[in-house]
RONU-396385 format. One record per residue (C-alpha): chain; z, x, y; residue in three letters. Coordinates in Angstrom, 3 decimals, m for minus. Layout:
BEGIN
A:Z:X:Y:ALA
...
This chain:
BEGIN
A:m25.831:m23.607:0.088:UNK
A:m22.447:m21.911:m0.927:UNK
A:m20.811:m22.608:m4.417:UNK
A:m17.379:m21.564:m5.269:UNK
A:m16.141:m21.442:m8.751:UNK
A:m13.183:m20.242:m10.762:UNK
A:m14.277:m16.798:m12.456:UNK
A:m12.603:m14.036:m14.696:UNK
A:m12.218:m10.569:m15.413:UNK
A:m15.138:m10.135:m17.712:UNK
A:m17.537:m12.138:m15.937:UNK
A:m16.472:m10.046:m12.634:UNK
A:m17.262:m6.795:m14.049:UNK
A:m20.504:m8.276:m15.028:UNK
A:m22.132:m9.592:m12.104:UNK
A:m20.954:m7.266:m9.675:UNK
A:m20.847:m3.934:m11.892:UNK
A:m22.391:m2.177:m9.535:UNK
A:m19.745:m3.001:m7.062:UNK
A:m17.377:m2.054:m8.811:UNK
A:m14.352:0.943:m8.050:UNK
A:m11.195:1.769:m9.843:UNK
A:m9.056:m0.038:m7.311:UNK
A:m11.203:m3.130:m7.327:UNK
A:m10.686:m3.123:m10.958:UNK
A:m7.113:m2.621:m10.888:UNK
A:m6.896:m6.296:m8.163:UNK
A:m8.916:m7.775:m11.410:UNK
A:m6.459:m7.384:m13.556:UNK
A:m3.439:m8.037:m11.414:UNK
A:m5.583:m11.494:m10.609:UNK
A:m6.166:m12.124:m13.976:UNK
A:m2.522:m11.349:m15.310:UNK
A:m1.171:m13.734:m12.706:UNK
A:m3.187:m15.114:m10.001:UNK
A:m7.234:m16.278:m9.602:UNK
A:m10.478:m14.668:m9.430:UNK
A:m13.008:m16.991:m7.569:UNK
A:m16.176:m16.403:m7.386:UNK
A:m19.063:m17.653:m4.857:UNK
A:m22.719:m17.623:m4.892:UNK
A:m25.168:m18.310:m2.260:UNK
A:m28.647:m20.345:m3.665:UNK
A:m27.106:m20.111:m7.195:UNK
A:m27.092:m16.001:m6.300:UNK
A:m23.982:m14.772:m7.040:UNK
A:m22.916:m13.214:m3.314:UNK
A:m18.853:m12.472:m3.426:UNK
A:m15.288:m12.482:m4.813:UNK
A:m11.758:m13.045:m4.071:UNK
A:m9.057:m11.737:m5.535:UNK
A:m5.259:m13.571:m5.412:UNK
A:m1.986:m12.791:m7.051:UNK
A:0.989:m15.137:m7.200:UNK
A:3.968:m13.014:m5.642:UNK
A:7.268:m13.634:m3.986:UNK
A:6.906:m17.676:m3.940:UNK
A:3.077:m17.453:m1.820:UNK
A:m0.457:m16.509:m3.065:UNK
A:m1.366:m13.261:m1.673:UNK
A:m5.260:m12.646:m0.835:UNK
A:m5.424:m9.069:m2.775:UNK
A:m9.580:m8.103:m2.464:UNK
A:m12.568:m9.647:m1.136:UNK
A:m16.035:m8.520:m0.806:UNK
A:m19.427:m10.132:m0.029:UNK
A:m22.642:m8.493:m1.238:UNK
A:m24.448:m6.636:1.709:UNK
A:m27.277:m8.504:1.659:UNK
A:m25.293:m11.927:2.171:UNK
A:m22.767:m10.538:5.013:UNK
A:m22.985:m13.143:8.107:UNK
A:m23.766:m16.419:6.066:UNK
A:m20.045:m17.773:5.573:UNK
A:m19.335:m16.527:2.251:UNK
A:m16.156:m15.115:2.982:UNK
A:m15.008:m17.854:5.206:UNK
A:m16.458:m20.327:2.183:UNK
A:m13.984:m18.944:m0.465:UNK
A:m10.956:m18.638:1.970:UNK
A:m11.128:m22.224:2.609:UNK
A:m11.214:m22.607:m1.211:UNK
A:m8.045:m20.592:m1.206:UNK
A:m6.600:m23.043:1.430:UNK
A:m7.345:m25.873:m0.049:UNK
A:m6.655:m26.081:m3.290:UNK
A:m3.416:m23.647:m3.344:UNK
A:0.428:m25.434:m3.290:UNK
A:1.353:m21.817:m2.032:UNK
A:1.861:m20.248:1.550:UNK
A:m1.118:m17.648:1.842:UNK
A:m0.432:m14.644:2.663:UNK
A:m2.648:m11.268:3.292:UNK
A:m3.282:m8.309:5.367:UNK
A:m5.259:m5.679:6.716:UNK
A:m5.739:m2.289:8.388:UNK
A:m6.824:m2.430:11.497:UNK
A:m9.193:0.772:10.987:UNK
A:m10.931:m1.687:8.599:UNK
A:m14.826:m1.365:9.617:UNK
A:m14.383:m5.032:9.118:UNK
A:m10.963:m6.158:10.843:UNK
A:m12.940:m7.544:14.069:UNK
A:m14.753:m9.964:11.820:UNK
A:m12.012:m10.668:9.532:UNK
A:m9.473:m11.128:12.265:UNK
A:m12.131:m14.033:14.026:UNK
A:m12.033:m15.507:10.406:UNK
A:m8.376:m15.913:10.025:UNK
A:m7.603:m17.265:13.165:UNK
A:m10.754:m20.074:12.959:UNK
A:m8.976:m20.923:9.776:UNK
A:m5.844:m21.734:10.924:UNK
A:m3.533:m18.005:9.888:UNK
A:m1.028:m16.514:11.993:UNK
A:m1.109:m12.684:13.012:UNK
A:1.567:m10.418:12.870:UNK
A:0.581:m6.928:13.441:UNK
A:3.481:m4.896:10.711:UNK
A:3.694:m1.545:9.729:UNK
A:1.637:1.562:11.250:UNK
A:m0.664:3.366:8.703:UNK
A:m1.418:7.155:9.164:UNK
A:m4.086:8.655:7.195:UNK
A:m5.099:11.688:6.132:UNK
A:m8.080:12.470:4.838:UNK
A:m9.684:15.730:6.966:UNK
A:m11.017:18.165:4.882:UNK
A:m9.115:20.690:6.160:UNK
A:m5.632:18.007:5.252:UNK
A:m4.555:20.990:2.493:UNK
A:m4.773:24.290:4.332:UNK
A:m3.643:22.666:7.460:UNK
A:m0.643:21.489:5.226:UNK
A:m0.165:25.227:3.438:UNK
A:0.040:26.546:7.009:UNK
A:2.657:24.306:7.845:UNK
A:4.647:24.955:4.868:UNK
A:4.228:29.020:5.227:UNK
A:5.579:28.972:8.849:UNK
A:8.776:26.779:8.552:UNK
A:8.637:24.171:5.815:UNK
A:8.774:26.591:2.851:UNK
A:11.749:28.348:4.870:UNK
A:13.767:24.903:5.051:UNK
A:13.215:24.254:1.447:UNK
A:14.752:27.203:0.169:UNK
A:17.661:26.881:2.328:UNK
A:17.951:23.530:1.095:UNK
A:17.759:24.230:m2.465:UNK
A:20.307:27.233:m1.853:UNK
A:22.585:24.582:m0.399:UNK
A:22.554:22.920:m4.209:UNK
A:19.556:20.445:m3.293:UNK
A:17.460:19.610:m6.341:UNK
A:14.272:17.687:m7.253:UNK
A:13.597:15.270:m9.856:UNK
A:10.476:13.063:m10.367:UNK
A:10.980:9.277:m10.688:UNK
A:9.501:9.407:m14.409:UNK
A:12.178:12.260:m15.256:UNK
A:15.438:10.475:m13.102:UNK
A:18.165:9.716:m15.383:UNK
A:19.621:6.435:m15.394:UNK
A:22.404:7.253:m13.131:UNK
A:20.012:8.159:m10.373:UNK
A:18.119:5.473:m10.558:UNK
A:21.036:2.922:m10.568:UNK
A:22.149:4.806:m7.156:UNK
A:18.808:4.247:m6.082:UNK
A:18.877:0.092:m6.928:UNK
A:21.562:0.135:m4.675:UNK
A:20.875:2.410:m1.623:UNK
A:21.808:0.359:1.331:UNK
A:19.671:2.802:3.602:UNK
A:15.763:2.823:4.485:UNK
A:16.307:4.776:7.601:UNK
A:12.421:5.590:8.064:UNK
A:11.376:1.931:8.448:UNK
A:8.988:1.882:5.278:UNK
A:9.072:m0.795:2.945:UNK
A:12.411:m2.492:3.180:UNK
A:12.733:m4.665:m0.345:UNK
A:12.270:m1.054:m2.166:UNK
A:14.458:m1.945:m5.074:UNK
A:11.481:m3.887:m6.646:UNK
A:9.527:m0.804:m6.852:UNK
A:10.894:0.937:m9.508:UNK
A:10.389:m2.596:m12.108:UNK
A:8.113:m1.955:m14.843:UNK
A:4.538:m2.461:m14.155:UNK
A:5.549:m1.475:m10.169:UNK
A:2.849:m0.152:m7.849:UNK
A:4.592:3.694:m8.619:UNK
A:3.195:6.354:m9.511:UNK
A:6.430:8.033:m11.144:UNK
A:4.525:11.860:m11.377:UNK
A:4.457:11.571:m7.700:UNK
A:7.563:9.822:m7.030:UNK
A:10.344:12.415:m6.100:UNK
A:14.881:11.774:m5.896:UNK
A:16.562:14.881:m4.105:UNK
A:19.899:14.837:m5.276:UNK
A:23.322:16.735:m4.163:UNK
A:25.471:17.096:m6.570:UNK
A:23.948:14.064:m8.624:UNK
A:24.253:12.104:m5.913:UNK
A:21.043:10.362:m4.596:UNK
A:20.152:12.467:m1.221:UNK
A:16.251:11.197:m0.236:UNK
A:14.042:9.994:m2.247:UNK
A:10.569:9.632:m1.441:UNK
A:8.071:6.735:m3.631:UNK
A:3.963:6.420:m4.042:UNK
A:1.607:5.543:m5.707:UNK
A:m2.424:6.152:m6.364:UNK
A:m4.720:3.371:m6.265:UNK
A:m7.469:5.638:m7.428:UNK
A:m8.169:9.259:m8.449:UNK
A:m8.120:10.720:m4.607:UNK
A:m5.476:8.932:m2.923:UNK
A:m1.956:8.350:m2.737:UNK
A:m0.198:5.817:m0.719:UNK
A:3.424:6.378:m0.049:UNK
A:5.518:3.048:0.055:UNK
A:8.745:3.790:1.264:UNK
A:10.892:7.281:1.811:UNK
A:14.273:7.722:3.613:UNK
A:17.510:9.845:3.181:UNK
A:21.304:9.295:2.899:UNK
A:22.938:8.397:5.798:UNK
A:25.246:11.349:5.368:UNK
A:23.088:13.877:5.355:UNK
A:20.156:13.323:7.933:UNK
A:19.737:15.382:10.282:UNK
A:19.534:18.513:7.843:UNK
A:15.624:17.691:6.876:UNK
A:16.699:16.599:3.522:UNK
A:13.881:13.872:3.185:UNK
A:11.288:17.251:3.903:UNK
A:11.972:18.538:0.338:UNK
A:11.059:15.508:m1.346:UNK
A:8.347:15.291:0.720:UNK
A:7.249:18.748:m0.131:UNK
A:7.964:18.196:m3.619:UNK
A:5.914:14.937:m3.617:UNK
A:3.070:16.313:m1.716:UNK
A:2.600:19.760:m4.385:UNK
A:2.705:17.179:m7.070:UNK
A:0.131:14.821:m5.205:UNK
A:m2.462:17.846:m4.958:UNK
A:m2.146:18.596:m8.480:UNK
A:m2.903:15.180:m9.366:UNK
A:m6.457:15.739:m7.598:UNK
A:m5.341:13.821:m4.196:UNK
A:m7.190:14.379:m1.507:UNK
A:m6.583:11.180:0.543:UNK
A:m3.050:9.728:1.887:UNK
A:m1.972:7.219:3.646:UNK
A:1.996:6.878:4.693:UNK
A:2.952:3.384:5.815:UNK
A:5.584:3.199:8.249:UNK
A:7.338:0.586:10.952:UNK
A:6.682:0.781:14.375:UNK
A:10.599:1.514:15.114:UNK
A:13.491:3.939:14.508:UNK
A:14.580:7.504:15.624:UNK
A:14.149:8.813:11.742:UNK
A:10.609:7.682:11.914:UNK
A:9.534:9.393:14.943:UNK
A:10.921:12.683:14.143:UNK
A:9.148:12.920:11.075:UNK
A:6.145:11.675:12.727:UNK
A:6.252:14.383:15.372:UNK
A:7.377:16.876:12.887:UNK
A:5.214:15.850:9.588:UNK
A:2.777:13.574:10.111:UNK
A:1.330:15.274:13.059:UNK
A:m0.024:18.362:10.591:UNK
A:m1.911:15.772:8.021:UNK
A:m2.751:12.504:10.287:UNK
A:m6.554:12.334:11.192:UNK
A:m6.562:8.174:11.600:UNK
A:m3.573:6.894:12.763:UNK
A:m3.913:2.156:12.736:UNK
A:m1.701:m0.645:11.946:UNK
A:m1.591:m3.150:9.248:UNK
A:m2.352:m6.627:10.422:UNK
A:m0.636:m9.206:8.476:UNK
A:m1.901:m12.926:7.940:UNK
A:m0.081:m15.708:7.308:UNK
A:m1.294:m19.100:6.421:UNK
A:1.736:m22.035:6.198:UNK
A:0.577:m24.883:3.775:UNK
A:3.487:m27.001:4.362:UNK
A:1.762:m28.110:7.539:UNK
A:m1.291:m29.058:5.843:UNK
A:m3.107:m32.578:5.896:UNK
A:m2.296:m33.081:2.162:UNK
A:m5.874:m36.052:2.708:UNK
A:m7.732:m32.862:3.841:UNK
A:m7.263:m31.191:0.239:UNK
């Protein structure tokens, strides 16, 4: 029999230390500062959690994970119900669909009444040859552009050293011409998913040029959100210098793992996918979303 309870932080870390990773950690907190931690248990043995944070008016499914040993008994499909029924929200979460488990998941979702939207694609890179494939790159043309950019009075500045200025041009850039994440303004908040050593501006004349945002959700791996470039100036491979920038930075930092998210659309996008991406992608997928509307619900079903 499957048992679904409320749970914490604290009592998270204790049954299922040895479960535990940095980024699993990190969607405790979040779900403790503002969302729930639920917790189920198969026989009285507890057998998985599920992580949700409150965000943009729905309940977004953060984390989930079922012990090995109780994989194929419902667990998951216990405490998504749970989520169902006793949230006021929309439900919201998503997926990649390199996921070892997205077959499974996506059989879930749909018995459970979510909608499918497939969203942005995600290109990874993780060879172990990601580096010197990267250096080799950069010694035959990309170090060449970059110093005839910087000649031209290009300059780099890391989000956690941009002066006010910068970053008020930034709140207001009208332009996301590489189809990453659209509401971008958001990610430059306090307590943002950013990690601001990473996170590189290329100005002109302090003017905001490209700018190019990630983050790392653990030691090895950075994700990068959302880059683009004035409308002005594409077409001169402005964006590559803050990419370059971004990417030196990102190595020091230990990474050894990215993944760039990206929409399926847009001239700007492919270019720098045939150009960039196509020295450091190993696993090119897609991120599925799900979408779960409450407002149809039978309210005597909850």
């Amino acid at each position: 029999m499957i048992g679904i309870e409320k749970g914490n932080e604290e009592l998270y870390r204790l049954l299922f230390a040895e479960y535990t990773t940095a980024y699993t950690d990190k969607c405790a907190e979040e779900a403790s500062a503002d969302g729930r931690i639920i917790f189920a248990y198969l026989d009285g043995v507890p057998a998985g959690y599920l992580f949700t944070v409150y965000e943009r008016g729905s309940e977004g499914i953060r984390h989930f994970f079922t012990k090995p040993d109780f994989r194929g008994q419902g667990v998951m499909q216990a405490m998504i119900r749970y989520v169902i029924e006793t949230s006021d929200m929309n439900i919201a979460t998503g997926m990649s669909s390199a996921h070892k488990f997205a077959p499974v998941m996506e059989h879930v979702f749909k018995k459970l009444g979510f909608s499918r939207r497939v969203g942005r694609n995600l290109y990874r890179c993780d060879a172990e040859d990601m580096w010197e494939r990267w250096d080799e790159f950069m010694a035959k043309s990309g170090n060449r552009l970059c110093d005839t950019l910087r000649r031209q009075g290009y300059k780099t500045v890391t989000l956690s050293d941009a002066p006010e200025d910068l970053l008020w041009q930034f709140r207001r850039a009208p332009y996301s011409e590489y189809k990453c994440e659209q509401n971008h303004q958001h990610l430059i908040l306090p307590g943002a998913e950013v990690t601001q050593e990473i996170s590189v501006m290329c100005t002109l004349n302090g003017r905001l040029a490209a700018y190019v945002f990630a983050y790392m959700p653990d030691s090895i791996s950075a994700i990068y959100k959302t880059l683009s470039s004035s409308a002005a100036l594409q077409g001169g491979g402005v964006i590559m210098l803050a990419i370059a920038e971004s990417l030196q930075r990102a190595r020091e930092h230990g990474v050894k793992r990215i993944v760039f998210t990206m929409e399926n659309t847009g001239k700007r996008a492919n270019a720098f996918r045939e150009k960039v991406l196509s020295v450091l992608v190993s696993k090119p997928s897609y991120s599925v979303s799900y979408f779960y509307d409450t407002s149809g619900r039978d309210k005597n079903d909850q």
